[in-house]
N, C-alpha and C positions, 0 to 999 in steps of 0.2 A: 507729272504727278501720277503717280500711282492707284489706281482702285483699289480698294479695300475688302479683306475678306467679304467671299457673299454670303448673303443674310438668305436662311434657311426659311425656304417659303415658308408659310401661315398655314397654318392645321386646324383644324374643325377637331375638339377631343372623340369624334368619331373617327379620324380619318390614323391616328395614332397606331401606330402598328402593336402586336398583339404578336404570342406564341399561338402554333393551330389552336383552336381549341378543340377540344376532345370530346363526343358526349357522353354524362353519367352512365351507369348501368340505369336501367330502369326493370321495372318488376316484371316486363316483356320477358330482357334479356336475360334477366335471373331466373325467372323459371324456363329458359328454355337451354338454360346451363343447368340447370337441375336434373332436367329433361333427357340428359344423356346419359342419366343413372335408371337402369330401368327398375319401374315401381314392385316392390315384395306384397305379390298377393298372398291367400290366405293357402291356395295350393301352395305354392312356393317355401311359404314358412311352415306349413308342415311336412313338407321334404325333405327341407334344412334340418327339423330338428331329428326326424325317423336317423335318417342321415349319422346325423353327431350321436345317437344315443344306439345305434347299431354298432359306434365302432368302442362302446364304454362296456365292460364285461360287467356291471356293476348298475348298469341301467335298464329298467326295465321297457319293453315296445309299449305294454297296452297303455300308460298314459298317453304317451306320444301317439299313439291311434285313438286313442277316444276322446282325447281333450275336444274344448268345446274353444275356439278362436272367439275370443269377444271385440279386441282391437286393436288395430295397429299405429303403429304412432312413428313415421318414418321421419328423416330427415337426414339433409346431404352436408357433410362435412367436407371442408378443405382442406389437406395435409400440404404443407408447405416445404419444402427439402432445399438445403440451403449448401452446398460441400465445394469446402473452400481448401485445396489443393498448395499445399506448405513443403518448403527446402529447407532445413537446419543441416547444419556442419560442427563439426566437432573436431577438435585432433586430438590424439592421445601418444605417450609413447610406448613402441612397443619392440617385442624383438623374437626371433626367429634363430634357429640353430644355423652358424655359417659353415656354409659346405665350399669355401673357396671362392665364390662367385664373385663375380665384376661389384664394388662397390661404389655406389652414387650418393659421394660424402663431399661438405663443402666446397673441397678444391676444386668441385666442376661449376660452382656458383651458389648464388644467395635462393633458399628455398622461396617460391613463390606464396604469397599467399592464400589463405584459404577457398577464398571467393574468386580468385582467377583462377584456380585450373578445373581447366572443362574436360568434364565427363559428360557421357551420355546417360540422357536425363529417360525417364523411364515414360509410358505412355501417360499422358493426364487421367489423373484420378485412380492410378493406380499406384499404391503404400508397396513402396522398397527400402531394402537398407543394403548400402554396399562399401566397401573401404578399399581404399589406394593407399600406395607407398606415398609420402611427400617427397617430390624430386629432390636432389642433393640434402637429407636430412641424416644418412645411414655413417654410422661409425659399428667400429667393432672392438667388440672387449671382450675378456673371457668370461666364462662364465660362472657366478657367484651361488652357483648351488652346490656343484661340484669343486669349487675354486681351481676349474682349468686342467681338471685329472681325467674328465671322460666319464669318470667312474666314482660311486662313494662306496664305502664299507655297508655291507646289509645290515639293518639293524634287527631282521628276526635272527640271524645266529651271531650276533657281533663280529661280523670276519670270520672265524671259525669255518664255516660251511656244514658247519656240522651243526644239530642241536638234540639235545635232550629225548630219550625215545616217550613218545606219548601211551603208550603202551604200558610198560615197565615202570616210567618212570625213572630212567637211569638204573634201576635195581639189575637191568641184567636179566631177573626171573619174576614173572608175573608172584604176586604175595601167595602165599600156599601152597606153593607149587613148586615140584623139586625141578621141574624141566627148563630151559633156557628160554627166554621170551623168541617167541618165533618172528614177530615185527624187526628187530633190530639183529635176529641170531643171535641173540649172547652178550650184543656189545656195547650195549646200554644205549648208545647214539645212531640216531639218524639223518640223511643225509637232507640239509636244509632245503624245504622247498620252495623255497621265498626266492632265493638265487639258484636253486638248482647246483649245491654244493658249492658254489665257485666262492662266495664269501663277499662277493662284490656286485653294485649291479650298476649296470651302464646309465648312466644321468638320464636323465627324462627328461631335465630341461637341454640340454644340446646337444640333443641323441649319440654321446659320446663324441661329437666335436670337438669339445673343449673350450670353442668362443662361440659368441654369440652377435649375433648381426641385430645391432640395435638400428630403430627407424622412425619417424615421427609417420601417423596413423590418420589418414582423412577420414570420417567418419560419417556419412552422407546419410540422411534418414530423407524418405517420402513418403507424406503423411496425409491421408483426408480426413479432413475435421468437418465433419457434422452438426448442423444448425436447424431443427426439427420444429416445428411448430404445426399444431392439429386445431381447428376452428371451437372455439369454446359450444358445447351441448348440452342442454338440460335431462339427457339419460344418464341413467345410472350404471353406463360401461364402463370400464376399467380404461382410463388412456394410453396405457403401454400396449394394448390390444390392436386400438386406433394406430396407435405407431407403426404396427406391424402388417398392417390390414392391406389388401390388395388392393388398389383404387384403380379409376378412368385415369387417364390419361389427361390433364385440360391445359397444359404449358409447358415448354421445354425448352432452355434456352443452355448453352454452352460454347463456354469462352475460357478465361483463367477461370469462370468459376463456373459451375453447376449449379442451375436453379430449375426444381420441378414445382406443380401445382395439381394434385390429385383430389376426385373426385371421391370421398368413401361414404357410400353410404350405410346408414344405422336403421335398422329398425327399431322397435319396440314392440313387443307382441305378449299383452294381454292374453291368458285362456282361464278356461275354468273346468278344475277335474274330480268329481265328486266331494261336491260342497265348497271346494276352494277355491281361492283366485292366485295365478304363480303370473311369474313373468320370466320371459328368458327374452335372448337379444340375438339378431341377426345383422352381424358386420362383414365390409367388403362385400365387392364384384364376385367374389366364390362363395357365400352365403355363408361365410362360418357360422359358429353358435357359441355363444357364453348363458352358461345356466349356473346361476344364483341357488337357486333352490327346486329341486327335481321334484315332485314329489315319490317317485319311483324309483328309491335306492337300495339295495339288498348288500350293502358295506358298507365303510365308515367313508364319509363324503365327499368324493372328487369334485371338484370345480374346474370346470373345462378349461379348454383352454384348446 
């Protein structure tokens, strides 16, 4: 007699196994990831803005020296960068002037498909485009611009090589004038410069060959595609700026994809400049500046940038 499967010991719902658990962030750890943004004092933001308004020809110093800093209202954002690294292929037909060359046309087998033939792929995350012959796709036909002559008849003197003098006008003698047109001497035509008198000009499509090497065209794109998200903020900066803004460093991870996690921090900065209250902004690890309304402009209104 046979024993029967064994029965799975008896568990306590304590004893239940579980994934690690992880601990939350707590208000410790968040500000002391904040903490790696260092804080925009009130020197600092009047650097910033001497700074941006030194490089505007249109801005004037003495507000940016005599403002009065009233307050600053900082806070640290997280820009999110998401780049996801893509292959497309394409084939197309195409064709090339034949100079005699060895051709690789069905009788040497069945062209491979698209997604089996290996090429060398470029380094990750870096956008190329490159194209290959498809093995055994090549025939040859002559060619239909010239239809197989090399050469067509010019169309600025119709064959001729000659055309009409621009000068004269055919007349021979400029109007009014008893003397012989000195452009063409006399002879009313000139010598076509379209072909350079010959009346014919060599095909452009099969540089005078005559056939053409037709061939099916791999057509390889490598692409990063961009998935950007910036920490929702209650100031009044522009988020294309955030986009752009220089951040900390606080995640890095790479594999098939690219994912970063930057620190950018914003200021907000209150002053006050004979009788007024303005506000300008201080973004990114380099202290840029975005100013709204200067009160010190002597042109029609830049907005930084």
């Amino acid at each position: 007699m046979h024993a029967g499967p064994p029965v799975p010991p008896a568990r306590g719902a304590g004893d239940i196994p579980v994934h690690e658990r992880h601990p939350c962030p707590t208000v410790g750890s968040q500000a002391a990831v904040e903490n790696r943004v260092p804080m925009v004092t009130e020197e600092v933001a009047r650097e910033a803005l001497l700074s941006f308004v030194s490089s505007k020809c249109c801005y004037g110093r003495a507000a940016a020296g005599d403002l009065v800093i009233q307050k600053l209202k900082q806070q640290t954002l997280c820009r999110y960068r998401l780049e996801t690294f893509t292959e497309s292929r394409i084939s197309e037909w195409t064709f090339q002037p034949f100079t005699n060359q060895s051709v690789d046309g069905p009788q040497r087998g069945t062209s491979p498909r698209l997604w089996d033939i290996r090429v060398q792929v470029p380094p990750m995350f870096q956008e190329d485009m490159r194209k290959f012959q498809v093995p055994h796709s090549s025939l040859v036909k002559g060619c239909h611009k010239c239809r197989g002559r090399g050469r067509y008849k010019c169309s600025g003197c119709h064959g001729a090589g000659m055309v009409r003098c621009p000068s004269c006008s055919g007349a021979k003698r400029k109007a009014k004038q008893s003397r012989r047109c000195q452009m063409c001497s006399g002879s009313g035509r000139r010598r076509c410069s379209t072909c350079s008198g010959r009346g014919n000009k060599t095909c452009a499509t099969c540089k005078g060959e005559k056939k053409l090497l037709h061939f099916i065209q791999l057509v390889i794109v490598w692409k990063n595609s961009l998935f950007e998200f910036v920490s929702e903020h209650r100031l009044n900066c522009p988020g294309e700026l955030l986009a752009k803004a220089k951040g900390e460093s606080l995640f890095k991870d790479e594999s098939t994809m690219r994912q970063t996690i930057e620190l950018i921090p914003l200021t907000e900065v209150h002053y006050w400049y004979q009788g007024r209250t303005y506000v300008y902004y201080i973004y990114g690890t380099d202290h840029r500046v975005y100013v709204a309304d200067y009160p010190e402009q002597y042109c029609c209104g830049c907005t930084i940038i």
